[in-house]
DSSP file (Angstrom, degrees, kcal/mol; ACC not computed):
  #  RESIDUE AA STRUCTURE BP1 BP2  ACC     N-H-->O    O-->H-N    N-H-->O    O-->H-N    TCO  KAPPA ALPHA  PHI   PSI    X-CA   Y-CA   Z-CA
    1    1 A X              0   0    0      0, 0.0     2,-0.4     0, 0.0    85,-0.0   0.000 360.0 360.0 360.0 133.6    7.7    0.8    7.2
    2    2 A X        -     0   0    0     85,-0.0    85,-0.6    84,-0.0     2,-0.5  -0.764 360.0-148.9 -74.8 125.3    4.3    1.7    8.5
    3    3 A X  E     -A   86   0A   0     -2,-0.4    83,-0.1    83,-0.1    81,-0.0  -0.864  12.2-167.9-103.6 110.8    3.2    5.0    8.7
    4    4 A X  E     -A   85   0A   0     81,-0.6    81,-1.5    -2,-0.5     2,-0.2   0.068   6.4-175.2 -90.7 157.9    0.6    6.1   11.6
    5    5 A X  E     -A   84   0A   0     79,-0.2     2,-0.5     2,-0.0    79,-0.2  -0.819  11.5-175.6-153.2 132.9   -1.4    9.5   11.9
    6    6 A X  E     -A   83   0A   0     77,-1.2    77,-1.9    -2,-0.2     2,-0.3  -0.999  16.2-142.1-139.7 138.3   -3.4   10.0   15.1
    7    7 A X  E     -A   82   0A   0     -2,-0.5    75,-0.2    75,-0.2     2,-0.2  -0.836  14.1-148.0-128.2 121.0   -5.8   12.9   16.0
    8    8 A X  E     -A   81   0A   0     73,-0.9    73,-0.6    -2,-0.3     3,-0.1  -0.530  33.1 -87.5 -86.8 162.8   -5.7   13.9   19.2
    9    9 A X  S    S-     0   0    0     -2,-0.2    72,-0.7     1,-0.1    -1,-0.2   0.359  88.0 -39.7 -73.9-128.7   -9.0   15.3   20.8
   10   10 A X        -     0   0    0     70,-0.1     2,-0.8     1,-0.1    70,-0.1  -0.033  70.0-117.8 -91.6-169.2   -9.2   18.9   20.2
   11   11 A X        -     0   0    0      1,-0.2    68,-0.1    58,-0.1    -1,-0.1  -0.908  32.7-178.8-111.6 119.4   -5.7   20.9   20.5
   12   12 A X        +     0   0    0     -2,-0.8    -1,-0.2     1,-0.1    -2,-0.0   0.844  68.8  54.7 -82.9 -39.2   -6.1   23.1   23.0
   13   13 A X  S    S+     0   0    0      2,-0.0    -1,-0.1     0, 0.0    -2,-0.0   0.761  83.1  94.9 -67.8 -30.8   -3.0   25.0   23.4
   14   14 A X        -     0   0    0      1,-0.1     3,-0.1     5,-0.0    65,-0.1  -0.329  56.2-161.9 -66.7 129.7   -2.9   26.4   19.2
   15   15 A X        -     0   0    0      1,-0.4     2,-0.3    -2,-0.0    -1,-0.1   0.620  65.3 -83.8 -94.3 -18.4   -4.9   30.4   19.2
   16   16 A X     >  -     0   0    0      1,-0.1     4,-2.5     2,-0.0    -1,-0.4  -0.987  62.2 -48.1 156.4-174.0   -5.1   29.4   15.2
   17   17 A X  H  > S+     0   0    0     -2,-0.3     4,-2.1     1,-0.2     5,-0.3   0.779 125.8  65.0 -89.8  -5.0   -2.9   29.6   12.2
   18   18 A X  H  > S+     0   0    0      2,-0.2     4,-2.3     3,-0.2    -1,-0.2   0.887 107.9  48.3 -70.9 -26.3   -1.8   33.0   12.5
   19   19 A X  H >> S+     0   0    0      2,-0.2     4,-0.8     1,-0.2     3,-0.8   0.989 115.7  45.0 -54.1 -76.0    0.0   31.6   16.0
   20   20 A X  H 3X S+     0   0    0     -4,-2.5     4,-3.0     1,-0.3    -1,-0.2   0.725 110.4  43.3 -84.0 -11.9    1.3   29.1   14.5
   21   21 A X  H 3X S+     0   0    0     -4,-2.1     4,-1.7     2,-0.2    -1,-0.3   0.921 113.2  59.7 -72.8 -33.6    2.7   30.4   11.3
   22   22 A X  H <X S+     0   0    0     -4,-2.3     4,-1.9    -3,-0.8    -2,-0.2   0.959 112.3  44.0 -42.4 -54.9    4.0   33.5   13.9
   23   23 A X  H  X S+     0   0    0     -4,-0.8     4,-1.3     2,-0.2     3,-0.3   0.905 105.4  54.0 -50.1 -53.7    5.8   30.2   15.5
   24   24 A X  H >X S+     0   0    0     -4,-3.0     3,-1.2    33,-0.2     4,-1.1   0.973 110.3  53.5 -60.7 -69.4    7.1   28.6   12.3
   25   25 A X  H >< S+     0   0    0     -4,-1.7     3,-1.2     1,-0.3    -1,-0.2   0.745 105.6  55.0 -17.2 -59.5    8.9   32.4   11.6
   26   26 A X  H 3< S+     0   0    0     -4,-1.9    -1,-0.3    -3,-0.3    -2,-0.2   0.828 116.1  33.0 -51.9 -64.1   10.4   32.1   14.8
   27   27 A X  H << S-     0   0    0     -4,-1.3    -1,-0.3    -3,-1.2    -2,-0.2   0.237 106.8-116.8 -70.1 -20.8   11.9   28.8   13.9
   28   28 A X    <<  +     0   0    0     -3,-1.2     2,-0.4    -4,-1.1    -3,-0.2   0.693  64.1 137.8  43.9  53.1   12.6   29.3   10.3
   29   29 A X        -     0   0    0     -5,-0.2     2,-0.5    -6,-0.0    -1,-0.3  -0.683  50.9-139.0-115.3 142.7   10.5   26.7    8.7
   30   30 A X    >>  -     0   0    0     -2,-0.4     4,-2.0    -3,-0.1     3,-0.8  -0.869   6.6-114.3-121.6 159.7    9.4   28.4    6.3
   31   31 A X  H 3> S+     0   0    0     -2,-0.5     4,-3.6     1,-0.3     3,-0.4   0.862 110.0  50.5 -43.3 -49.7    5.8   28.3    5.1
   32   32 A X  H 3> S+     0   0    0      1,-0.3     4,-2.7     2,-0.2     5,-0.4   0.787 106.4  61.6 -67.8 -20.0    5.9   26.7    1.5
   33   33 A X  H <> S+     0   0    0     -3,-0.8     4,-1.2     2,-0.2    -1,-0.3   0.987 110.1  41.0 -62.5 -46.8    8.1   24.0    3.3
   34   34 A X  H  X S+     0   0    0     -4,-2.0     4,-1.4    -3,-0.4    -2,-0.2   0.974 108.5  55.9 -54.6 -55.4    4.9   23.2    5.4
   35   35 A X  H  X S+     0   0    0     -4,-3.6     4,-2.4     1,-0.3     5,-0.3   0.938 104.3  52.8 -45.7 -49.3    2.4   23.5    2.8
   36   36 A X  H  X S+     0   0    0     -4,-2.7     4,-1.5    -5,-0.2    -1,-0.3   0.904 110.6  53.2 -70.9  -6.5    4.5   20.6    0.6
   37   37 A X  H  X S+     0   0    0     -4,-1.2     4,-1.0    -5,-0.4     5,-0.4   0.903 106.7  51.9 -63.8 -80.2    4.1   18.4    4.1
   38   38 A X  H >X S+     0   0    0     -4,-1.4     3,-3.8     2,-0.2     4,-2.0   0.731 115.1  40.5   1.3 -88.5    0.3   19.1    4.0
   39   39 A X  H >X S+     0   0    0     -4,-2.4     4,-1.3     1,-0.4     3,-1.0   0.747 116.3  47.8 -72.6 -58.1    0.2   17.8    0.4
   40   40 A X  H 3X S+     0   0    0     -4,-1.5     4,-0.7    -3,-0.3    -1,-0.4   0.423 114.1  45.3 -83.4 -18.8    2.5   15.0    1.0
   41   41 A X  H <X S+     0   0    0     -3,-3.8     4,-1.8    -4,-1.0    -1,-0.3   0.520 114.6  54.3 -82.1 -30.6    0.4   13.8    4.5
   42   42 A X  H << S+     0   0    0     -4,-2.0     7,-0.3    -3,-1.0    -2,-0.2   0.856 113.0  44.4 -87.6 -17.9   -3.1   14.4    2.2
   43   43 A X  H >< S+     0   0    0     -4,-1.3     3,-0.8    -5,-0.2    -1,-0.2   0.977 114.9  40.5 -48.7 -77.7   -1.6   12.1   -0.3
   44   44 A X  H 3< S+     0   0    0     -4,-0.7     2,-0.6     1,-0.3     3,-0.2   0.924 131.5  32.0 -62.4 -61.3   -0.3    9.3    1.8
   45   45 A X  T >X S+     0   0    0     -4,-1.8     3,-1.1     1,-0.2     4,-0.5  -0.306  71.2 166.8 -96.8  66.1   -3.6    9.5    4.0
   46   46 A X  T X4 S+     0   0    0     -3,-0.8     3,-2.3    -2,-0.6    -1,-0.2   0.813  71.8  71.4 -50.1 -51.0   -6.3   10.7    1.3
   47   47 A X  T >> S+     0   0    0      1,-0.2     3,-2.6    -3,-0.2     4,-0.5   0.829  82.2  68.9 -42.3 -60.3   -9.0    9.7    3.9
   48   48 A X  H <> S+     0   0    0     -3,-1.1     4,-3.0     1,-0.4    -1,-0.2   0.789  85.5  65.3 -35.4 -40.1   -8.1   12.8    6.2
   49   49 A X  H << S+     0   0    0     -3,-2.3    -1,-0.4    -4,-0.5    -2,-0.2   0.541  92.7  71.1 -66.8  14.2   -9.5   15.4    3.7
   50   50 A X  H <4 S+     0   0    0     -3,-2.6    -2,-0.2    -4,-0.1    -1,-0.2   0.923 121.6   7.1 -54.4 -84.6  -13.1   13.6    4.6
   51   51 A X  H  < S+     0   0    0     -4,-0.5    21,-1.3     1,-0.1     2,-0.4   0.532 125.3  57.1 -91.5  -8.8  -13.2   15.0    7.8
   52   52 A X  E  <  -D   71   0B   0     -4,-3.0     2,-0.9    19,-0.2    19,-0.3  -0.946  51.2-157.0-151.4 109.5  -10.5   17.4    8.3
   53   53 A X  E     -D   70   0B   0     17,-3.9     2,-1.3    -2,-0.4    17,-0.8  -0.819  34.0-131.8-106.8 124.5   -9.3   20.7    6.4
   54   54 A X        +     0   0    0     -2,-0.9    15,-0.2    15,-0.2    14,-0.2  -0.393  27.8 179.3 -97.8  93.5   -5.5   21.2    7.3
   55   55 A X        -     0   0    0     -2,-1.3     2,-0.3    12,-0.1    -1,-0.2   0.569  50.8 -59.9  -4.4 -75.5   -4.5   24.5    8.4
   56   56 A X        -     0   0    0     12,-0.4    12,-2.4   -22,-0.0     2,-0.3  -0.856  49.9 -69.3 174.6 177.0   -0.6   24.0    9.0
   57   57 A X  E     +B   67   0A   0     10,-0.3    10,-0.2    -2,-0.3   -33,-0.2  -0.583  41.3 164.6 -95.6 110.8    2.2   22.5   10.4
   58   58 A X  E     +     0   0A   0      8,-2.5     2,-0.4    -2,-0.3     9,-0.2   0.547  61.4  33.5-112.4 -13.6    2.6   23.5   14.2
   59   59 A X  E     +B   66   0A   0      7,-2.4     7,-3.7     2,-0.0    -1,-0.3  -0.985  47.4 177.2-144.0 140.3    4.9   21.0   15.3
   60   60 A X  E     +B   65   0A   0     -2,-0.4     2,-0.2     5,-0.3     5,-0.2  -0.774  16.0 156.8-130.0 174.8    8.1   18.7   14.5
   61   61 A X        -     0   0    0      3,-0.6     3,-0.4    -2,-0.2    -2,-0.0  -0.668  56.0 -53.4-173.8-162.7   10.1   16.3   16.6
   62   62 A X  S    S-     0   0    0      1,-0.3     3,-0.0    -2,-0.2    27,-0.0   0.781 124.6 -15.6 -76.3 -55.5   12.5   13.2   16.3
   63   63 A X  S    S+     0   0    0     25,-0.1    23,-2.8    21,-0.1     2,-0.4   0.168 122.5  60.7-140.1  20.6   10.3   11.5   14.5
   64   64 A X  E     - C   0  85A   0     -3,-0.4    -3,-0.6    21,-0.3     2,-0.3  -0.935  57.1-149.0-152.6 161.5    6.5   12.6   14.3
   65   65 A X  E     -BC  60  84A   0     19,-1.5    19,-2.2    -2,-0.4     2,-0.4  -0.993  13.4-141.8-140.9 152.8    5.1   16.2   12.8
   66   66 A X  E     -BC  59  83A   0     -7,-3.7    -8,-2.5    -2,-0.3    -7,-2.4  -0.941  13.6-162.0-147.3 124.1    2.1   17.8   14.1
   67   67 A X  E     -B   57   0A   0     15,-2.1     2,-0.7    -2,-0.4   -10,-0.3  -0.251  21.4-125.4-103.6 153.0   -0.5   19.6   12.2
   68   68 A X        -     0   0    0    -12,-2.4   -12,-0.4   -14,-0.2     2,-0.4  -0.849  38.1-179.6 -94.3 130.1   -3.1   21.9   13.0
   69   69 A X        -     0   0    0     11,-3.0    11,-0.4    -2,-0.7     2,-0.3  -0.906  16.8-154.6-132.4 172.8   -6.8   20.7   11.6
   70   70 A X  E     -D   53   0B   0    -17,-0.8   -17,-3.9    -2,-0.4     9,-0.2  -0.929  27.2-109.3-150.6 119.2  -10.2   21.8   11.6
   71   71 A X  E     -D   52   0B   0      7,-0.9   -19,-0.2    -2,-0.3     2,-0.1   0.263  34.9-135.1   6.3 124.3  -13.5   19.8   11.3
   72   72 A X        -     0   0    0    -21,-1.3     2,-0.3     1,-0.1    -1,-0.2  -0.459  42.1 -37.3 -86.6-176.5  -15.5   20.2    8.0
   73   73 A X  S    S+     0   0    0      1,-0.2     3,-0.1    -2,-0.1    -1,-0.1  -0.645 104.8  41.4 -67.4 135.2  -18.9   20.6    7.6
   74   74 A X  S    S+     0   0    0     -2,-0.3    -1,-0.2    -3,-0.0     3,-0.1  -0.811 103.3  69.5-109.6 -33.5  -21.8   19.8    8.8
   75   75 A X  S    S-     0   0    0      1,-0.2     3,-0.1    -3,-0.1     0, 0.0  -0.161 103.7 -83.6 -53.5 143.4  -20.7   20.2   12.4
   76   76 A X        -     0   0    0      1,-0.1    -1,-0.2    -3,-0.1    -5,-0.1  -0.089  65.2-100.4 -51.8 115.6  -19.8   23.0   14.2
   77   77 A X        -     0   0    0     -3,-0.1     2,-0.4    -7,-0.1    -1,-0.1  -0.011  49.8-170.1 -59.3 158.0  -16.0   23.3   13.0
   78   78 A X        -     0   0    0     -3,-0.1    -7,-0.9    -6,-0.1    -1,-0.0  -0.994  20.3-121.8-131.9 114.1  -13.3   21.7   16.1
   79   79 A X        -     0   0    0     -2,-0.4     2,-0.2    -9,-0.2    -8,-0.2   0.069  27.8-172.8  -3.4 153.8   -9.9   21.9   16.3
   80   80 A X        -     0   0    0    -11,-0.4   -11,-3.0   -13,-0.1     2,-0.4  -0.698  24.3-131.6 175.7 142.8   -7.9   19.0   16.4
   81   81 A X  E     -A    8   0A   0    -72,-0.7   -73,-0.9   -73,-0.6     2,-0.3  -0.729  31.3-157.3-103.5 130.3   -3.7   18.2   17.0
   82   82 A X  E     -A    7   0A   0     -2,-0.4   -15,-2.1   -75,-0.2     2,-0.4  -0.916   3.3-158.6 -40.6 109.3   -2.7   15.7   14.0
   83   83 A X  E     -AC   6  66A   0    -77,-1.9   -77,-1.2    -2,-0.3     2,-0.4  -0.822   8.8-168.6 -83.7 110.0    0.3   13.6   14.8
   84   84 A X  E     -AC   5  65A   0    -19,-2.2   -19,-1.5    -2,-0.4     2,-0.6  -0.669  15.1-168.0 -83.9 133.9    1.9   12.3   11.7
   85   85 A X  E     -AC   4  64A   0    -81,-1.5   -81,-0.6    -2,-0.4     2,-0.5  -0.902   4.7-165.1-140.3 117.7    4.5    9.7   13.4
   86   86 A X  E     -A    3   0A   0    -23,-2.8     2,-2.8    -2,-0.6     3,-0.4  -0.939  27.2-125.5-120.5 129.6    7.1    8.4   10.9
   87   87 A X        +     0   0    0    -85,-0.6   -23,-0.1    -2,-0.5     4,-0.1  -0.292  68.1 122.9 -73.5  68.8    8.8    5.4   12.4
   88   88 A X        +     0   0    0     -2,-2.8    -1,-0.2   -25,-0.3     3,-0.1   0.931  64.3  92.7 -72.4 -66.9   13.1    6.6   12.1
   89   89 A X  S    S-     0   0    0     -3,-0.4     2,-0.2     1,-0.1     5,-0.0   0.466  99.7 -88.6  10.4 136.1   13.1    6.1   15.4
   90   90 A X    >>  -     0   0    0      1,-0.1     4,-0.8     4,-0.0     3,-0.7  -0.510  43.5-131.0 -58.1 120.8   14.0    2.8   18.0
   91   91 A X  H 3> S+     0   0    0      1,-0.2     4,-1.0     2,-0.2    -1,-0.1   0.350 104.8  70.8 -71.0   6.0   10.7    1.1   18.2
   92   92 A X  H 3> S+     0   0    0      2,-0.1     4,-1.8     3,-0.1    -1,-0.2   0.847 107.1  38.1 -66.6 -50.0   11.0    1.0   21.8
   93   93 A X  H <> S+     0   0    0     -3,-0.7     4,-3.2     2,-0.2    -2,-0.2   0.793 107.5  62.5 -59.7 -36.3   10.5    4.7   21.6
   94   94 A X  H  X S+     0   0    0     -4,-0.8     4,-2.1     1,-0.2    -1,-0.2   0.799 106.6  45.1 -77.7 -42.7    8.2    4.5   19.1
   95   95 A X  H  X S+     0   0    0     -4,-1.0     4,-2.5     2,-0.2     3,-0.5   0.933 103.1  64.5 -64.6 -45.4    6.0    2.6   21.4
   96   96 A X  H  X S+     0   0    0     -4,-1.8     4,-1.8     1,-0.2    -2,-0.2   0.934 103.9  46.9 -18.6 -76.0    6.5    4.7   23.9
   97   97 A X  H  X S+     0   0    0     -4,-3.2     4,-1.3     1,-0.2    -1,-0.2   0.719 106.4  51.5 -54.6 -29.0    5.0    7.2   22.1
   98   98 A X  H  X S+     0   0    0     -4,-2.1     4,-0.6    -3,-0.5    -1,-0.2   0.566 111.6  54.1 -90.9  -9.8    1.9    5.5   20.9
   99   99 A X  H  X S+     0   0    0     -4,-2.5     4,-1.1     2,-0.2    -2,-0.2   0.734 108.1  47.0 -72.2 -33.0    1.4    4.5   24.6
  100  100 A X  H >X S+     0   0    0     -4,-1.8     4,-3.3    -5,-0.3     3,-1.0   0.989 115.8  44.4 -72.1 -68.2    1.6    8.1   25.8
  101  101 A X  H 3X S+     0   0    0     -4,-1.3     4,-1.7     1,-0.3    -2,-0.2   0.805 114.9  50.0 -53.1 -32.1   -1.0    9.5   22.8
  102  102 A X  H 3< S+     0   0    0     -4,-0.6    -1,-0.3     3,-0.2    -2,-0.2   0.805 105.7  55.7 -88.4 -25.0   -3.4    6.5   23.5
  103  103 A X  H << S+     0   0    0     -4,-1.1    -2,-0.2    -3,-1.0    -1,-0.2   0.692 115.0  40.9 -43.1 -52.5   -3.1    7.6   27.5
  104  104 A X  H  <        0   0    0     -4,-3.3    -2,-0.2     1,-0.0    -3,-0.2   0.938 360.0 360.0 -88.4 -29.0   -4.5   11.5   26.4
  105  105 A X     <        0   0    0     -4,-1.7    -3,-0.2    -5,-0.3    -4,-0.1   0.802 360.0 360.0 149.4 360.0   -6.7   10.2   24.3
């Protein structure tokens, strides 16, 4: 199995990580769970820490997880939605999905 990650342009909807760790409370994910995701996405994709220091974990669903990141230096730090998409999932769907993300952007 292949596994994709794709960075949407910046995430608008996120106020930061205090939101979203407020959300993860909510939900009862608890933090240290996120953190070993982090480690286990910077692993599998090493490349991301290049360009991208990763906050947390704002989002799950069926099959994909979605991380909050932020822009290193030398540019003026960005936001940015990481979608982690681990294929469990009917590849009908799966397509679906990568049609939708390639659609925003």
């Amino acid at each position: 199995m292949t596994q994709k990650v794709y960075c949407s342009r910046k995430h608008r909807d996120c106020e930061g990580e205090k939101e979203a760790q407020q959300n993860f409370q909510e939900r009862r994910i608890p933090k240290k769970q996120s953190q070993k995701e982090i480690e286990a996405l910077k692993h599998i994709f090493p490349q991301l820490e290049e360009v991208f220091n990763i906050a947390c974990k704002i989002g799950e669903g069926t099959f994909s997880s979605v991380y909050l990141a932020v822009t290193k230096a030398p540019a003026p730090p960005r936001k940015f939605a990481i979608k982690h998409i681990i294929p469990t999932s009917h590849p009908e769907r799966i397509e679906s999905e990568l049609r939708c993300m390639k659609n925003l952007g």
